[in-house]
Structures are given as structure tokens and as C-alpha cells.
N, C-alpha and C positions, 0 to 999 in steps of 0.2 A: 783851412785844410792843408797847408804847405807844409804841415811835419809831415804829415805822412807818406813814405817812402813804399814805394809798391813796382819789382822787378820783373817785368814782364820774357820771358821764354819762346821766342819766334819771334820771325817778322816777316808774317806772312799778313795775309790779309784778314785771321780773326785777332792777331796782336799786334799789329797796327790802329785794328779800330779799338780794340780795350787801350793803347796807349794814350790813341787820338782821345779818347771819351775820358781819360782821367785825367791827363795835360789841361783836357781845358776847365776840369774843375779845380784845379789848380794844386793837385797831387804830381810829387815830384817823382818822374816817372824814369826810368832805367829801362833800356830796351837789348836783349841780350841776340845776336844770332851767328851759326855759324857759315849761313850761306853757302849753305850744300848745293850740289847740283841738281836740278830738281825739285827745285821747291814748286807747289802747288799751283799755290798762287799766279805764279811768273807765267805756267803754260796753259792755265783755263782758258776756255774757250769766252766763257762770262753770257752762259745763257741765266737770263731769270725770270722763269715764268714754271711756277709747280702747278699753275691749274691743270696741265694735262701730260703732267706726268705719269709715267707707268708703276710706282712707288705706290702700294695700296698700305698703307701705315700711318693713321690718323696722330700721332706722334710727329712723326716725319712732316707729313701735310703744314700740322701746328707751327714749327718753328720754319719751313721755307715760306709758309704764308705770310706770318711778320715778316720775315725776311725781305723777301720781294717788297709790302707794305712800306717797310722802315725805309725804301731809297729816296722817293723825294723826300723824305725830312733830312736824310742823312745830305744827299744834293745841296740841298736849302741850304742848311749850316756850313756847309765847305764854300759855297757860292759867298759868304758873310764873310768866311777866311779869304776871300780872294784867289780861292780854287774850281777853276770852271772848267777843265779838259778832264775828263777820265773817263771819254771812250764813252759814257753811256747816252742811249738813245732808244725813247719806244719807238720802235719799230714793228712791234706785231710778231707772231708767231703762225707759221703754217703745218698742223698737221698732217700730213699728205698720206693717202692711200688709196691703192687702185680698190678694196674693197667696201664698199658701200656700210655693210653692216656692222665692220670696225669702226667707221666715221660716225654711223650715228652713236653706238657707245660714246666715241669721246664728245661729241658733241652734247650729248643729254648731261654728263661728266661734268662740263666746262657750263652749261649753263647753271645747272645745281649750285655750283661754287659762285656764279657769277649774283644769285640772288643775296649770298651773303658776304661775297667780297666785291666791292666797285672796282676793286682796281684790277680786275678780270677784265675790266670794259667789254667791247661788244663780242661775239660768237658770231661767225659769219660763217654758213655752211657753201662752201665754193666750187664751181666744176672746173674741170681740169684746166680750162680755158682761162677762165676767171683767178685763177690758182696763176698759171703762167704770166698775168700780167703783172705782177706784183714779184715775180720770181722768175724772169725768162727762160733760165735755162732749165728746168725741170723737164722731167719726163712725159711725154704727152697723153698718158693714161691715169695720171695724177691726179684725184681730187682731193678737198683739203675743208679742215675743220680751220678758220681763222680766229683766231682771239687777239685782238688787239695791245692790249693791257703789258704784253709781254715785251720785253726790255733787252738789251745785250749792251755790254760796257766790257772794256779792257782791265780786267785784273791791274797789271801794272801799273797803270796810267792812275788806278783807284787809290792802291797800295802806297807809291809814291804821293800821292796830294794830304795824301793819313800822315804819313810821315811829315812833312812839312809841315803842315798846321802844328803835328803832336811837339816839333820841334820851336815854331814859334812860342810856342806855350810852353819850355823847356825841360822835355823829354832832350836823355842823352841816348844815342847809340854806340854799342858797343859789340864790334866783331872779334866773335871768338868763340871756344867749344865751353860752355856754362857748366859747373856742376854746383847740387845743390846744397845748403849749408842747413843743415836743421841742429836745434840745441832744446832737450831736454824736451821733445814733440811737436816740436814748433821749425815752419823753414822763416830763418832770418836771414836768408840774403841768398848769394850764388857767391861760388867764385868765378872766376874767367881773366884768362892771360896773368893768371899770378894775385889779382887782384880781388880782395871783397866788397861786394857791393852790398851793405847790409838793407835789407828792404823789411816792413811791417806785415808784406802779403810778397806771395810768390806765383806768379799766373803763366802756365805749361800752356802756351799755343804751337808748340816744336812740329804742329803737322805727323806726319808718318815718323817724324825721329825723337816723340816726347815721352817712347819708353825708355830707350837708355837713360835720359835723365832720371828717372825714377826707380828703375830696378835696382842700384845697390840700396835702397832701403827697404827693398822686399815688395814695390808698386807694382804688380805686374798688370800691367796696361794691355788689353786685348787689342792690339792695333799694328795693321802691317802693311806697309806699302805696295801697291796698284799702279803697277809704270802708265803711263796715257801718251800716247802717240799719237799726235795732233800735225796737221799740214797744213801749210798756209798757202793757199793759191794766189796768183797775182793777175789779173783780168785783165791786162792791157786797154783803155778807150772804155772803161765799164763803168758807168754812176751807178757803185753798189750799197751808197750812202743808206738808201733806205729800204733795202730789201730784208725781209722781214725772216726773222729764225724758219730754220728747216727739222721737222723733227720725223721724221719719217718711220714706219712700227719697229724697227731694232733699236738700239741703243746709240747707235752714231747721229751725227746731227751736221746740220751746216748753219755757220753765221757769220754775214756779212759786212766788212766797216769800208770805213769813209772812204780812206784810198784802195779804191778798185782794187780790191782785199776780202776773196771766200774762206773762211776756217774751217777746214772738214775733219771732223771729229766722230772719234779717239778710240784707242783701241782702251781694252780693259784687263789689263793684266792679271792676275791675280797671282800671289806666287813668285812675284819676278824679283821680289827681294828689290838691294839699292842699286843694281844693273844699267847703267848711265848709257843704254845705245840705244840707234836708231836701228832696227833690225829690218832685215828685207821682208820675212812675213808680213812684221807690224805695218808698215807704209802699204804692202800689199793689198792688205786687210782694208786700211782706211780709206786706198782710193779707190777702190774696187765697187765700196759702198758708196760714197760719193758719185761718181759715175752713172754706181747705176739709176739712182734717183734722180742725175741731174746731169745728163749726158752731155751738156753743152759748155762743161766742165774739164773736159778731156782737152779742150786748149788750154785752157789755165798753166799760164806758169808755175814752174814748182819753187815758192821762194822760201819757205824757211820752213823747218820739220823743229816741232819743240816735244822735250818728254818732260813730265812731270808723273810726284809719285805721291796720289793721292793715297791718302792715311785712311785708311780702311776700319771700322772697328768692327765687333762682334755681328753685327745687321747693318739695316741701313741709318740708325741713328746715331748723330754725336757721342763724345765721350765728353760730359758737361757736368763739373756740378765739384762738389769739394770727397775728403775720403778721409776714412776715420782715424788712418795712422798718424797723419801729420796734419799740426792745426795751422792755417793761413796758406794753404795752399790750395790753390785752385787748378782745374785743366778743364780744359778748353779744344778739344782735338777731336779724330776723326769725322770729319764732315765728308767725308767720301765724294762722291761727284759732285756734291750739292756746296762745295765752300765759298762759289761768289754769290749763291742766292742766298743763304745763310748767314756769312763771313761775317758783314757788317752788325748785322742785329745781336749776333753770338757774343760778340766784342763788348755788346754793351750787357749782356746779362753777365758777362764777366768781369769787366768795372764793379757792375753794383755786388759780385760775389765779394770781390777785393773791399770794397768800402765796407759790408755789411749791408747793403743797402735791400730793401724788401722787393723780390720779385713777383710780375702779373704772371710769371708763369710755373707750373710744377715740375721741376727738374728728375724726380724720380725715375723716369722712363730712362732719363740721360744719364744715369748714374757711372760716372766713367770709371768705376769695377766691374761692372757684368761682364758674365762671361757667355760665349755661344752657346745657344741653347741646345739639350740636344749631345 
């Protein structure tokens, strides 16, 4: 398979794993970015656990539940590359709500899922008490729906170990702004920095910036970037190693790593365009919510505020799948909040798009032309 030349577009974490997945089949791979600020990847939080999420879209569900699925295999096989650090850890997840009738909701939710996914592991319905042992500084009217099954890993740490394998296995990278090269219907390569990189397939993982690449041939890509304003607290004396996801009934969340390290997450822009600040609302906003579910948080050192701009598309599904104008090209984008519970598995349904290779799943829903419905 070493003639085959296939230009991957992003390096983020769903074109790292499409690079990682065709490097090691021994396709000679090209990796194009231009390391914008903000890319995706770099500032997720890296929760993975769709059993209880608030996303009612049995499409959605489809691809984050491989998702989640596909990490220890994906684990396994980096562990063989001599890649063992990327941040990820089950750790569990904690539902939390003072309201009783909203817990059993998630909870009946989580067990339904759990009869036909293992990797949901157990459902532990928790009182506030039992909740705080496992999460000290929570709120003391807190009870909590526990699913164990659920996971949290460092994007970067992920992103980089992809990188290194897909480089062992010789993927080149290349920084710089890509444009793309199509001849008679067909894209055969990109250029970037003056240079062509002729490729057999062309795979758009650009995140929130893989319209531009497509619009002067008339692609118009329904997808716009989502600033996410994320804060990382510092705990001083804290073993936050294994404190288990916070996901409390709005949209912000809290997750904890090794070094006495809370992430309280994100605002959700919509609208904000590529606006690279940290604004006093946003921080407002995040730690306000944080707090208030987990008040024993208000010591938390403030160490580091990251934005990221998740690629938005029409709803809440991917833009996946190929497009009728141009043949050998692939995209691979908008995964909206979901891109490290997604990222990896996405990567590899876009390999096998590149190869030709037959998909377990139907892409139609992903069709990355729809437009908002409505």
C-alpha cells in the first residue's frame, strides 16, 4: 500500500488519528496545519462518557458511543507504539442534582444504555454524602447519578502520542495555510508554503476553519466556530488524581487530573466568530458555575484560562462523509463539543473513506452538505 499518497488537512485530534490509522497501514501520509490559535483539540476539556448526556439524537448517541467504545482499543495499540501518557483515566462520572426526579430520569437513562453497552459499567444512584466522598468539594445538597464506565484524558497529551506513532511510521508534517489542488473533478494534492503535495485522497479535518479551504470551489460547509472558555484551577495539597467527572444539569462540567488540577468548563459561544480573548463575562460565567456546584473551589488557584473554537455544524452532528463535486475528498469536521469523545473513532471512519475501505456504519445522517433545517 506505500504508493498510496493521502493529504490529510488539520492536526487536530480527528487528523492525527486518520494520519495515525493510515501511517501504520503503511500509506504515505502528509499532514498539513496552520496552527491557529484555538484549535479545538488543544483546549478540551476530554470528557468521555455520552451515556448521560443531554444530546437526545440517536445519530449522535451512534457515533459518541463507538467513540467512547473505540479507547481502549485505541489505548492498546498506542501502549505497542510505546505510547503510555495521554492523560486518560476511568475515573467515573458524577451526575449531580439537588432534584430527585431529574436523577431518576438520568438514572433509568444510564441503566437502559448500560444493558446494551458494558462499557457504561455500573449506575450508582448516590446521596449527597456518598457523592461528596468521591468529590469533596461539591455542594452539600448534591446527589448524584454515578456511572463508572466514564473516562477523562488530555486532548494534547492524546493528539501528540498520534503524532509520534503516525511519525514513526512516516507521516511528514507540514506547517502552513494549505490550499487545495483539484484537476478535472478530482483533489490531487494541496499546495502550502509555495509547495505541492500531490496526494491520491484529500481528508479536510481543518476543525472550525475547513470552510475556507473549500469555498473557492463552491463547498459551502455549514460550520462556524463556538469560542469555549475553559479554566484550569490549581488545588494546592489536593490528590485529585481520581476524582471522577462533574456534570451537573447545565452545560458546564468539572474534570479532574493528576496534578492537583480541576478544569471547569466552558462557556459556549455561539457567534463569536475567530475572537482569540479571554473576556471578563466568559471567566464570569465559568466560575460562577463552578462554584456554585462545588463551592469548596473558590480556593482554587486560577492557573491557566484556555479558548478554543469548536467547529459547529448545522445541529449537533459531525460534517463526515465525501461530496458530490470533487472526487477523493473527504471531510471530516464539525464535531462540536463531542471531538475527544468522537475524535479518535471519526479518524478511523476517515482512513477507511481515504482507502475506499467498507464502513460498519451509515454516513448519511453525517452528510457534510446539510444545511440547517428550517
Amino acid at each position: 500500500m506505500g504508493s498510496l499518497r493521502i493529504v490529510v488537512v488539520g492536526a487536530g485530534i480527528v487528523g492525527m488519528s486518520t494520519a495515525y490509522h493510515l501511517a501504520k497501514q503503511g500509506v504515505e501520509v502528509a499532514v498539513v496545519d496552520k496552527f491557529h490559535q484555538g484549535q479545538a483539540t488543544a483546549a478540551g476539556a476530554g470528557i468521555v462518557c455520552p451515556w448521560i448526556s443531554k444530546v437526545a439524537d440517536e445519530d449522535w448517541y451512534k457515533l459518541a458511543n463507538a467513540g467512547a467504545c473505540y479507547y481502549p482499543t485505541l489505548l492498546s495499540q498506542l501502549e505497542d507504539d510505546g505510547e503510555t501518557n495521554v492523560g486518560y483515566r476511568q475515573v467515573g462520572a458524577l451526575a449531580v442534582s439537588s432534584d430527585q426526579q431529574e436523577l431518576e430520569g438520568i438514572e433509568q437513562k444510564a441503566r437502559k444504555l448500560q444493558t446494551e453497552t458494558p462499557a457504561v459499567g455500573e449506575v450508582t444512584r448516590l446521596s449527597a454524602e456518598a457523592a461528596r466522598r468521591l468529590f469533596p468539594l461539591l455542594r452539600e445538597d448534591l446527589a448524584a447519578v454515578y456511572v463508572s464506565g466514564a473516562a477523562r484524558l488530555d486532548g494534547n497529551l492524546l493528539r501528540d502520542a498520534l503524532q509520534r506513532v503516525a511519525s514513526k511510521h512516516g507521516a511528514t508534517f507540514h506547517a502552513g495555510e494549505a490550499r487545495l489542488a483539484v484537476e478535472r473533478g478530482k483533489a490531487v494534492g494541496v499546495q502550502v508554503n509555495g509547495e505541492r503535495l500531490a496526494a491520491d485522497a484529500v481528508v479536510v479535518t481543518g476543525g472550525a476553519w475547513a470552510s475556507a479551504l473549500l469555498a473557492p470551489y463552491g463547498i459551502d460547509l455549514c460550520i462556524q466556530p463556538q469560542r469555549g472558555q475553559i479554566v484550569h484551577l490549581q488545588l494546592p495539597g489536593r490528590d485529585t488524581a481520581n476524582w471522577p467527572v462533574i456534570l451537573p444539569p447545565s452545560t458546564h462540567y468539572l474534570v479532574s487530573f493528576d496534578d492537583s488540577r480541576v478544569v471547569a468548563g466552558a462557556t459556549r459561544e455561539t457567534g463569536s466568530g475567530f475572537d482569540y480573548r479571554i473576556t471578563a463575562g466568559g471567566i464570569k460565567e465559568v466560575l460562577e458555575e463552578a462554584i456554585s456546584v462545588a463551592p469548596g473551589l473558590s480556593e482554587g488557584t486560577v492557573h491557566e484560562i484556555r479558548i478554543g473554537f469548536r467547529p459547529m455544524g448545522p445541529d449537533h452532528l459531525p460534517l463526515l462523509g465525501t461530496v458530490p463535486a470533487i472526487d477523493n475528498l473527504i471531510i471530516a469536521t464539525g464535531l462540536g463539543a463531542s471531538g475527544l469523545t468522537m475524535g479518535p473513532y471519526v479518524g478511523t471512519i476517515a482512513a477507511k473513506l481515504a482507502l475506499d475501505e467498507a464502513l460498519e456504519i451509515d454516513l448519511r445522517p453525517y452528510d457534510p452538505l446539510r444545511k440547517q433545517e428550517g
